[in-house]
N, C-alpha and C positions, 0 to 999 in steps of 0.2 A: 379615468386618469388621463391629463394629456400627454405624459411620457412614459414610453416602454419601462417601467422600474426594470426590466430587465438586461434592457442594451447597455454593458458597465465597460468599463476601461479593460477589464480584459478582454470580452467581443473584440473591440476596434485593437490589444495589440495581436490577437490572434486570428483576426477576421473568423469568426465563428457567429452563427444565431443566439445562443443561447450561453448565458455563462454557465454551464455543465461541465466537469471533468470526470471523465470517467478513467479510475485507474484500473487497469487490470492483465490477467496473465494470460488472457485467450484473443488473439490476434482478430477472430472471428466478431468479438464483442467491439474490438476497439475500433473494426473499420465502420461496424454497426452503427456506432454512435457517433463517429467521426461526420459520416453521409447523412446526418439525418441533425445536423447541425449545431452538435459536441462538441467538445473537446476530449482526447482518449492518449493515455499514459500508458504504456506497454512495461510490465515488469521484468528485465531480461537478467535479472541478479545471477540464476541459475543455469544459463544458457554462454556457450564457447562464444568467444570472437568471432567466430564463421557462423554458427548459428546466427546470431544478431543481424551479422549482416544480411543473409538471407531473411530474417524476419524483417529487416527495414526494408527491402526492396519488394516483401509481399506486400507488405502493406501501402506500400506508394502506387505500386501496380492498382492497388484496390480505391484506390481515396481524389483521383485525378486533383493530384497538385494541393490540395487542403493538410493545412500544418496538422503535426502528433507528436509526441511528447515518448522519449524512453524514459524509463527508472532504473537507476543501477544501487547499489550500495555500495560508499569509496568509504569503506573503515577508515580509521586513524588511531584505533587502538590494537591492530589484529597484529602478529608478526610480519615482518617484510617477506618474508616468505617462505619456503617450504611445504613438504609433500604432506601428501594426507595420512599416510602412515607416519611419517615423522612426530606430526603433530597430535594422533593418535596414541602415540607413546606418553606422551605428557599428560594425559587423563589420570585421575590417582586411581588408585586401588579400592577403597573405599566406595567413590562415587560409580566404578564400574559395579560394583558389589549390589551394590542398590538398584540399577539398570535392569540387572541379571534376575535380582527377585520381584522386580515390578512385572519382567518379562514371565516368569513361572509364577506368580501371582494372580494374573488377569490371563495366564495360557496364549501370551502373545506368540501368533507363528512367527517363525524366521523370513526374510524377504525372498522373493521368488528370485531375483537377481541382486550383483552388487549394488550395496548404498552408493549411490552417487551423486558427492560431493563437490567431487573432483575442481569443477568450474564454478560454484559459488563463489560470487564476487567479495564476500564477506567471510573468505577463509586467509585471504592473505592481502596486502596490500598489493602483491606483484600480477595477480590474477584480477584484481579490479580495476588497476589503470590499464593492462592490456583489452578488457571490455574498455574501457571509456575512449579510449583512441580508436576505436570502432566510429563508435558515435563524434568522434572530431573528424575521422576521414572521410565518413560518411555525411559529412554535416546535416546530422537530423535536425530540425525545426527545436526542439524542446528539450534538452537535458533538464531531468529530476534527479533527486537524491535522497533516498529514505529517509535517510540517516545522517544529512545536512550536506551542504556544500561545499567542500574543501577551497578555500580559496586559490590553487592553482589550477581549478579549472576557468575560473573564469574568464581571464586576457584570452587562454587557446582557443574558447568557445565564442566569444565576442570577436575575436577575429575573424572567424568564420563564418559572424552573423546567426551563431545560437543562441538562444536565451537560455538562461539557466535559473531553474526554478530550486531552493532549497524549502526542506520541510525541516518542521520544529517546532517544540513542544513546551519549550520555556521561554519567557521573553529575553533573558540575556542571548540566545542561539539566535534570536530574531533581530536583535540590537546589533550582531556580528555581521550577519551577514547584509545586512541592509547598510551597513558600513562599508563593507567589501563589492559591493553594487552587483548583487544579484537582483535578476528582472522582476520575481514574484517571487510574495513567501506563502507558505503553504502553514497556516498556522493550526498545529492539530492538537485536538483535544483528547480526554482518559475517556472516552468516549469510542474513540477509532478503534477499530483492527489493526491488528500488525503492531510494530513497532511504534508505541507511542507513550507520553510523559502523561503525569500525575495529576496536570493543569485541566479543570472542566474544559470543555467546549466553548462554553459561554463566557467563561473567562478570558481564556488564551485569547479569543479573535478579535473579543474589543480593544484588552488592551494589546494586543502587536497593530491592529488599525490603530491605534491614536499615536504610534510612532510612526508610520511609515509612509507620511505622507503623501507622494504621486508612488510610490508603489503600490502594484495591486495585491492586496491580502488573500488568500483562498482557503474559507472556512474547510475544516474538514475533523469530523470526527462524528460519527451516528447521522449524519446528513442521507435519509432515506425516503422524505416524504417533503413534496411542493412547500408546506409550510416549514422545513427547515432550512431549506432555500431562500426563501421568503424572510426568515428572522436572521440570515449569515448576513444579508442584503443592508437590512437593516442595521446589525452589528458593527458597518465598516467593510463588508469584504465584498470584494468586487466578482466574486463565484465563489463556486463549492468543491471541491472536492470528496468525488464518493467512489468508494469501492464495493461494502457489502451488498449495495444495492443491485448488484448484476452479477453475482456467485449464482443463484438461482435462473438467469433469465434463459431464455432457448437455445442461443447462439451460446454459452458458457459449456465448457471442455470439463467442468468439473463433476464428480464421479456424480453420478444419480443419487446414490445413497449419502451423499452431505446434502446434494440437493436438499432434498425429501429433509432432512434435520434440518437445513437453514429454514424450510418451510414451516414448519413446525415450533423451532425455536420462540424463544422469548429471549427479553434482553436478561434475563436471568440466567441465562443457559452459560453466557459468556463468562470469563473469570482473566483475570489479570495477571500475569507471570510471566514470570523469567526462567520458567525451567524448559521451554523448548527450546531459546538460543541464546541465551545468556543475558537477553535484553529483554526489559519489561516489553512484552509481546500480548495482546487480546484477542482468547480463541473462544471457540467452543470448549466446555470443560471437556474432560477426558479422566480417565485411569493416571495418566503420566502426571499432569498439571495436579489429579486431587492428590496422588501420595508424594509427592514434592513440596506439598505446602503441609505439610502433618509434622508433626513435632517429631524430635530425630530425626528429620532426613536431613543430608547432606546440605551441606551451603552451596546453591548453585556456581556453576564455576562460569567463569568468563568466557566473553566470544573471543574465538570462536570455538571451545573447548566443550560447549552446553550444548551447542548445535550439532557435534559430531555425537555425543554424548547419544542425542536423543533422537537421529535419524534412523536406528537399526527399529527401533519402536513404531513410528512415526510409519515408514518401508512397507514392514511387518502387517500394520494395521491396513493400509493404503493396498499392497501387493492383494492381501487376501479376505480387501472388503471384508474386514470385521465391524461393521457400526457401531459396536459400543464399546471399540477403542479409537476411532478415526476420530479425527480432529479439523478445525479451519480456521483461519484465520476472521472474525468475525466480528463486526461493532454491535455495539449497546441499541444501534438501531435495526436489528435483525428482524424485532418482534413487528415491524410495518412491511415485513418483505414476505408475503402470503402467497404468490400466486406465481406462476411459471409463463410470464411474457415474453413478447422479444424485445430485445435491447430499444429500437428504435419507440417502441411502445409506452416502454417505462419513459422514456426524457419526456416525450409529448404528455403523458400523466402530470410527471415532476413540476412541468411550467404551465400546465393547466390550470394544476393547483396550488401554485405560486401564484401566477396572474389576479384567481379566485379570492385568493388571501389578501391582498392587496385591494383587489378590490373592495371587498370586506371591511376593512380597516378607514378607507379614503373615499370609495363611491365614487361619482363619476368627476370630480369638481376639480 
């Protein structure tokens, strides 16, 4: 081939090698893959305004000057505010009822410490704009948004010279924000971990690329292997966005024993629900997720009333390393993630065998 099919309009607006985004919640992974010519999203949803900011200045310490990217979650449906007992109060009776015999059902232990919530950007709106004024006075290179992009952040952020990148799951969120002139959309498929909509992969990304112009699109959802790099490429989108791909890698902070299950897993393992935080969410199945979806049980309740709901379990399971109640957040592409590399390892795989695939398809001409 005589051009890079890899060098795309996000490389040159990010100055980065590889169009790679690696999102993730271990600082460790993001500088990994920042140095070794990434792109790396930091998830700091659960983390205080001072934590953040110590987390943006480890990482700068780490990366000599190369852009990174935070993630927050700025609800627009949570209440303006309030404690977390307050809000705990509002859980019905019923739905605790259920909790309680999931818990004496599967012999779930109690937490070894308090559940904490407390700073989850996604319990109140008052708590999520206090994290995002972190990242405006900090002017980090990259605001993401789980959970789309509030149109008030964008003027604060542009003044600053951030870009702000919204993700989203249906074309009309994509149609808003690209009205509203956000930098990149992060167009995600039923495919992804975490937090995401109903829409394939392979749908979502061609069509939000056939709106969006000189915006750059960023596939994301099961994106774990060079050839699904290779086909986002092809689709319209100018990179990837991948998470589950790096839950298992060396430099990753997460428990050995999900390790060992991501390792293992297949994309069957995963299941699609809304009973860990009130939002269609893709994990590893579990005890919580199967008797949530069984006939009789309650109607999930809204965020962020499902999230409080289901962290004493969640605690419970995590605190005392129980494996066959633990849970992860987890894509459909889990079953190509086999082996325990280091971060910097997996990218040069990823675009080995993107390059490969390409060339495969086109040969040298």
């Amino acid at each position: 081939m005589n051009k890079d099919p890899l060098r795309t309009k996000l490389c040159d607006m990010l100055g980065i090698e590889f169009p790679v985004i690696a999102f993730t919640h271990c600082k460790d992974v993001a500088t990994s893959v920042i140095n070794a010519g990434g792109f790396a999203v930091l998830g700091e949803a659960m983390h205080t305004p001072d934590e953040i900011a110590a987390d943006v200045k480890w990482i700068r310490d780490r990366v000599n000057g190369k852009p990174f990217g935070i993630d927050l979650v700025l609800p627009a449906s949570v209440p303006p505010s309030g404690s977390l007992d307050e809000l705990m109060s509002n859980i019905p009776e019923p739905h605790r009822r259920f909790a309680r015999e999931i818990k004496e059902r599967y012999d779930v232990p109690d937490p070894k410490g308090a559940v904490d919530l407390h700073q989850w950007g996604g319990l109140n709106q008052e708590l999520a704009r206090a994290q995002l004024d972190v990242l405006l006075d900090e002017r980090v290179p990259v605001i993401a948004s789980g959970l789309g992009s509030p149109a008030f952040i964008l003027d604060a952020a542009h003044e600053r010279d951030i870009l702000v990148f919204g993700l989203v799951g249906k074309a009309r969120q994509a149609k808003r924000q690209l009205e509203a002139g956000v930098d990149a959309i992060i167009a995600q498929g039923y495919d992804a971990a975490g937090h995401t909509g109903a829409v394939g992969t392979f749908s979502i990304v061609a069509e939000v690329a056939a709106m969006a112009r000189d915006t750059p699109i960023i596939a994301a959802g099961g994106v774990t292997t060079g050839r699904h790099l290779a086909a986002s490429l092809c689709l319209g989108a100018a990179g990837v966005w991948t998470g589950t791909l790096w839950l298992a890698c060396r430099e990753s902070d997460v428990d050995m024993i999900i390790k060992e299950r991501l390792l293992a897993a297949t994309n069957e393992d995963t299941t699609y629900s809304r009973s860990i935080s009130g939002m269609p969410m893709r994990v590893l199945s579990c005890p919580w997720t199967q008797e949530w979806a069984k006939p009789g049980a309650p109607e999930v309740l809204n965020a962020p009333y499902q999230m409080l709901l289901s962290s004493d379990y969640i605690q419970g399971a995590n605190d005392n390393r129980r494996a066959d109640l633990m849970t992860e957040a987890a894509g459909q592409g889990v079953g190509f993630v086999t082996t325990m590399k280091p971060a910097k390892q997996i990218l040069y795989d990823l675009v080995e065998e993107a390059l490969e695939t390409f060339e495969s398809i086109v040969g040298d001409s």
